[in-house]
Residue, then its C-alpha position, 0 to 999 in steps of 0.5 A: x165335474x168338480x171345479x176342483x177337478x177341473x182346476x186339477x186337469x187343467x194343469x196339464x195344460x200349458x198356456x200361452x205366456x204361462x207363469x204360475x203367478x198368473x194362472x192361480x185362479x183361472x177364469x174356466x169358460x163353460x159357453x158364451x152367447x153375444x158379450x157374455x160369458x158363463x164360467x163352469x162356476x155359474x157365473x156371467x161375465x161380460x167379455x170386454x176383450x171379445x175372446x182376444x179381440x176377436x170375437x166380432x159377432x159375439x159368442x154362441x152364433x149358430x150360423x157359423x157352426x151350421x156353415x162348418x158343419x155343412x162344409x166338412x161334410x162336403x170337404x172338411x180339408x185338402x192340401x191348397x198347394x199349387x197345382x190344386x185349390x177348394x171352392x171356398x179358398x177361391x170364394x173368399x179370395x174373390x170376396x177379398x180382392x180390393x176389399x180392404x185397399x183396392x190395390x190388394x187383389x191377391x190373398x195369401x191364406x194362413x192360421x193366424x197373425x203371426x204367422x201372417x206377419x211372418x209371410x209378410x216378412x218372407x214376402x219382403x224379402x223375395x219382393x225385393x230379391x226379385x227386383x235385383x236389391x237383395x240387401x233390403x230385408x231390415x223391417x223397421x217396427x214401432x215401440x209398443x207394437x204387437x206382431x206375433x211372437x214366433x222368433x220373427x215376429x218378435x223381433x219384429x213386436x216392440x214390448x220388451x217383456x217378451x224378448x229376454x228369454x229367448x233371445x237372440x232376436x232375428x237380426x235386422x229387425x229396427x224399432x223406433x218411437x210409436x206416435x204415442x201422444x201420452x208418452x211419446x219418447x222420440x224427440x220432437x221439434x219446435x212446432x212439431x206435431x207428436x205424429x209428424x215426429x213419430x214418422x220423422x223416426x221412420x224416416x231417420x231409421x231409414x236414413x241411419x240403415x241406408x234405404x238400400x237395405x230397409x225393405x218394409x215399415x210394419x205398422x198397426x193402425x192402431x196399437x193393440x196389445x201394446x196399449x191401445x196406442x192410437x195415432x195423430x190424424x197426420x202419422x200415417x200420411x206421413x209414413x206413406x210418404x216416406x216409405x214412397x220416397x225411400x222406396x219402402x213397402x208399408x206392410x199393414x198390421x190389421x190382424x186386430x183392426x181389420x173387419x171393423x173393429x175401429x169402427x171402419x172395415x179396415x184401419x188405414x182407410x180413414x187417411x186415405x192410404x193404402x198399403x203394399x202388404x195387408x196382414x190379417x187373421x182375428x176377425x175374418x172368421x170372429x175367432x170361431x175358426x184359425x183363419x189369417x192371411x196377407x194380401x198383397x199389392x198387384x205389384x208384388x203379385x206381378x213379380x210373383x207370377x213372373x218369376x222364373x222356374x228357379x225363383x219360385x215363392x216358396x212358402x207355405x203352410x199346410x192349413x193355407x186356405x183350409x176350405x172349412x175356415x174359409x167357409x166360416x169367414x165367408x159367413x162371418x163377413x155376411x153376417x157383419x156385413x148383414x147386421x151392420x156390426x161395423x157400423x155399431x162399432x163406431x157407434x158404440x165406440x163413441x158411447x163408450x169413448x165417451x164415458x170414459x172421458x167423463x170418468x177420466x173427469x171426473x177421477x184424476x188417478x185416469x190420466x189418458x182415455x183413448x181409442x177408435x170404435x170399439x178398441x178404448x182404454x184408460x190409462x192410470x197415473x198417480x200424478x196427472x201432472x208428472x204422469x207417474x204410473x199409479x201401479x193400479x192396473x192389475x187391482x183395477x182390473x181384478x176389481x172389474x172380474x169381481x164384478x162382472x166385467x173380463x177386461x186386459x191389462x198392460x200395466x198402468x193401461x186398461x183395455x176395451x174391446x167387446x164384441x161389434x154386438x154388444x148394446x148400448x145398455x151393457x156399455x153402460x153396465x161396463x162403464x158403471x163396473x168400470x167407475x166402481x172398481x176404480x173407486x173401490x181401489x183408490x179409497x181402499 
């Protein structure tokens, strides 16, 4: 078929955050194998966004299709309500179980991060209904941080842009200042670190709403699509003490970091915290199947199964622990687990870090590079002193299309995170693409 053709058919479609303005000139993907992609054009693209984050083990893995294919003949899908269940819902619980934070030995499946984030939010409520404090349903977020964008989750993400036009938002819902260190806009005090003022907004919410009626803090361990904004060492200690003290749950957003995007299995685990509620989805199933879920505490757990016949939890989903999902996740996590992908992440993270520092030296218009494993960015500024914005995100990034290199933008920020496979050599090739575009932006 005709690009043309294509392109034609293809408005029939309407995609997600649809405008025309962004949807000119699409990029059609035919196939993809490890970061590359070939679009029904002929050409080869690197994906530095790893589909969106997640595509962890690369594109074109046959194991995984293999594994679906053997699954739905044997049972493609049943209901996983209570009072039935499938063997890969159970196997993939039990693989889960104290994985991420040895606390979390209960898995509540889904289809995906919102609606993960919203069994979160729903999980809150009952939690604390059932513990005799009802009015405790206000969920404090952060600026910049991504959760879904269900009527919920929206309320509950920090980036404005995506409020306006469907707003009301769902009350009782609070943001406060992200611990970004670039721009931090809370205050700070003599002596005060950004991450310790951060988590003092955190706890000033607490105080201003009264702790009575604040029942959880939601937090990324690292913003995703609000930026890339990576916390201080010294942020989320904090938070947990906080919440600890103003009993709080801290429900962890790891629907991008989790399965070993930062560089570790799961994105809390290098401060040596845990939280009451993990939500995930992404790359549990590196995105070749709809998978997410939460896992909560076994405290939450205990108030679930001692509930009585008239407090049931009452939530579900039709796909909830769809057997050929869970079947998918399960090699999907032996894969990365098998070709030490979390591992490569750090490794490769620090190799790509590491130049875009060197171009952020080297090229003053880069006022800020960031990131943990293999999630980076560099952000643009027209003046390094003042840090005004350049207004150069969007040309940059279609100079990185031209040549070669698929990447996301938020405004002035541009945003990395292939594929765990990806190579040293094609980090290097990001980088040079990265460098050239720049340059043949700013020189015009």
């Amino acid at each position: 078929m005709e690009l043309t053709t294509i392109l034609e058919h293809d408005q029939k479609l309407l995609h997600p955050l649809h405008h025309p303005s962004a949807h000119a000139s699409p990029l059609v993907i035919e196939s993809g194998h490890g970061v590359w992609l070939r679009t029904v054009d002929g050409r080869e693209v690197i994906d530095g966004m790893a589909g969106l984050w997640n595509v962890l083990i690369g594109h074109g893995n046959t194991e995984l299709g293999e594994v679906a294919r053997q699954q739905m003949d044997r049972l493609a899908y049943f209901s996983n309500y209570a009072g039935a269940s499938n063997l890969p819902a159970i196997e993939l619980a039990e693989r889960l179980a104290g994985f991420a934070y040895p606390n979390l030995n209960t898995t509540f499946f889904t289809s995906g991060g919102a609606e993960s984030n919203e069994s979160a939010f729903k999980t809150v409520r009952y939690y604390w209904k059932r513990r005799g404090q009802p009015d405790k349903v206000k969920i404090i977020s952060r600026e910049h941080g991504y959760h879904g964008i269900t009527l919920a989750t929206m309320s509950a993400t920090g980036i404005a842009p995506y409020w306006p036009m469907f707003e009301p938002r769902v009350p009782n819902f609070i943001h406060v200042p992200a611990p970004y260190a670039f721009r931090f806009s809370g205050d700070r005090r003599e002596g005060e670190t950004i991450g310790l003022a951060a988590a003092r907004a955190v706890e000033e919410a607490i105080l201003r709403e009264g702790p009575d009626t604040v029942g959880a803090v939601i937090a990324e361990p690292v913003q995703g699509a609000g930026g890339l904004v990576v916390p201080p060492d010294d942020y989320f200690p904090r938070l947990r003490q906080i919440c600890d003290q103003y009993e709080v749950l801290l429900i962890a957003d790891e629907v991008i970091t989790g399965f070993g995007r930062t560089g570790e299995w799961f994105g809390l685990t290098r401060y040596g915290i845990r939280p009451d509620i993990m939500a995930f989805a992404k790359g549990v199933t590196s995105g070749y199947l709809p998978l997410g879920g939460i896992q909560i505490s076994d405290e939450i757990h205990d108030v679930i199964m001692t509930a009585p016949p008239d407090q049931v939890w009452m939530h579900a989903f039709t796909y909830s622990g769809h057997p050929t999902c869970c079947a998918v996740a399960l090699k999907n996590l032996e894969i990365i687990e098998r070709d030490g992908l979390v591992e490569r992440a750090a490794q490769r993270g620090e190799q790509l870090l590491s130049g875009l520092h060197a171009l952020a030296a080297e090229l003053p218009v880069i006022g800020e590079a960031r990131g943990k494993g293999l999630m980076c960015a560099i952000e643009f500024v027209a003046d390094p002193e003042t840090k005004a914005p350049a207004n150069l995100g969007p040309q940059i990034q279609k100079a990185c299309l031209e040549r070669g290199l698929f990447t996301r933008i938020k405004g002035d920020i541009l945003i990395f995170a292939p594929p765990l496979v990806i190579s040293e050599e094609e980090v290097d090739l990001v980088l040079r693409i990265v460098r050239d575009s720049i340059l043949a932006v700013i020189d015009g």
